[in-house]
N, C-alpha and C positions, 0 to 999 in steps of 0.2 A: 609245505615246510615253512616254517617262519622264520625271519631275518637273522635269528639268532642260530638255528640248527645249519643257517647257510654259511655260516663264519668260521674260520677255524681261528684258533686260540689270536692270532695274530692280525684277528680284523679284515683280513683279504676277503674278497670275494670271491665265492669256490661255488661253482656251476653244480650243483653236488645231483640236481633231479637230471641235468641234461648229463653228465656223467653217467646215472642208473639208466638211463635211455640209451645211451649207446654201448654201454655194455647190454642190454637188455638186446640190442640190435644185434649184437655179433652172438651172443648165444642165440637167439632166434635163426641167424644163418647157419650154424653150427647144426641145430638142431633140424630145418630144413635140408640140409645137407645131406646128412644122417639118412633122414626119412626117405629123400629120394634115391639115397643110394642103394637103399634096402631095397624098394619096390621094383629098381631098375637090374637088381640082381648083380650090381658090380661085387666084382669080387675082391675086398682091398687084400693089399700087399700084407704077409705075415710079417715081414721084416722089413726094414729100410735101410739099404747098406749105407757103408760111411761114405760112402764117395757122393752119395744122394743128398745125405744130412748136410757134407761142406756143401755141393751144389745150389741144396734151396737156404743153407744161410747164407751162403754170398750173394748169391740174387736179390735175397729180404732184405740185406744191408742196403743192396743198391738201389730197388723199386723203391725201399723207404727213403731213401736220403734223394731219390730224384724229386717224388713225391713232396715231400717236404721244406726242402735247402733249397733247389733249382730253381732259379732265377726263370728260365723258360716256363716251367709249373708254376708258377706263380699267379696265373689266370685261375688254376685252381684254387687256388687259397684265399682271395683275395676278398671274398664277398665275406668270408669267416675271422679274416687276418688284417695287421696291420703289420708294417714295415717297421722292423727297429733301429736294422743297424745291415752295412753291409759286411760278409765275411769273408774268408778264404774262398779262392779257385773257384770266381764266379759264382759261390754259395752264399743267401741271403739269409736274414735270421728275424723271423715272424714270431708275431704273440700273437693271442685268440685275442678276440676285440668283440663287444656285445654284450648280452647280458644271455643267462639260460643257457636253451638247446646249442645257439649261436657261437656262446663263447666257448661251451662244449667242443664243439665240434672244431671252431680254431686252434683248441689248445691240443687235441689229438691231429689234427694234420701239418701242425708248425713243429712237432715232438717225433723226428724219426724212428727214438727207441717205441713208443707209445702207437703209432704207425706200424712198426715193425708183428706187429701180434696178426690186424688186419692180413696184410700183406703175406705173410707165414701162413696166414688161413687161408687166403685163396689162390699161393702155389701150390700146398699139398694140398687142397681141394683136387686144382688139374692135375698134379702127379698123381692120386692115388686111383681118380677114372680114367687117365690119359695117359699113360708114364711117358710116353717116347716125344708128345706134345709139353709136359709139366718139364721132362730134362730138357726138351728142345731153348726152352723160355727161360729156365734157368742158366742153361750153356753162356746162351742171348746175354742178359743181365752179368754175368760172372766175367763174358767177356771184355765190356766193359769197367769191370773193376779194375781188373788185369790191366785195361789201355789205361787208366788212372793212375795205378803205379808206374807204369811206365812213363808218360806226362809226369807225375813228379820228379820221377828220377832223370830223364832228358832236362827239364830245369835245373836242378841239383849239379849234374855237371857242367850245364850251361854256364851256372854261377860259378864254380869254381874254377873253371875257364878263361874268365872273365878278369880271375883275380889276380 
């Protein structure tokens, strides 16, 4: 691509071939997936109740936002990332840094929502060969949420406690 097909209207610099790479990536695992499921005879679920759906979206929320925001993950990000700003509840706020594949891939693991797709693909990956291992890990992650809320709301009336 040439400097110019790399620009969007407003002059920024947009990783646009490391973007087609890592979506190339995740349909590649997708597609892998697939393959082996087949071969392996698993038999996926015809349905996925609701109780399953809230399950692995609250999990998704939280593996992405640990993934991404966590100050502790931050070892992960860090060779892709730079540090902008600090935010709320011990959560950090990253930009992709680099140029290419590099800044690709910073700007999908500093972006929870963006994260979130990944993350969704390889819970229901293990829920649809595992289920009782895929709900185990989701349980895991959800319960976490759950202490989250509750850490806010123990401050919450900490504060107004206080006042």
């Amino acid at each position: 691509m040439t400097d110019v097909e790399q620009r969007y209207a407003d002059g920024e610099e947009t990783p646009l071939v490391g973007y087609a790479t890592l979506a190339a990536t995740f349909a590649a695992g997708v597609g892998a997936f697939a393959v082996t499921v087949r071969r392996r005879g698993v038999r996926l679920p015809d349905t996925v109740p609701a109780w399953d759906v809230a399950l692995l979206g609250t999990a998704t929320f939280k593996a992405s936002r640990l993934l991404t925001k966590d100050k502790v993950t931050s070892f992960l990000r860090a060779p892709f990332t730079r540090r902008e700003r600090e935010g709320n509840a011990n959560e950090v706020m990253d930009a992709g840094r680099g140029t290419g594949l590099r800044r690709a891939v910073g700007d999908l693991i500093s972006c929870p929502f963006c994260t979130s797709a990944w993350v969704a693909g390889g819970l229901v990956g293990t829920y649809a060969v595992a289920p009782r291992a895929g709900r185990l890990v989701c349980a895991g992650l959800s319960a976490v949420v759950v202490s989250d809320w509750l850490q806010y709301a123990w401050s919450l009336t900490a504060q107004k406690a206080e006042e």
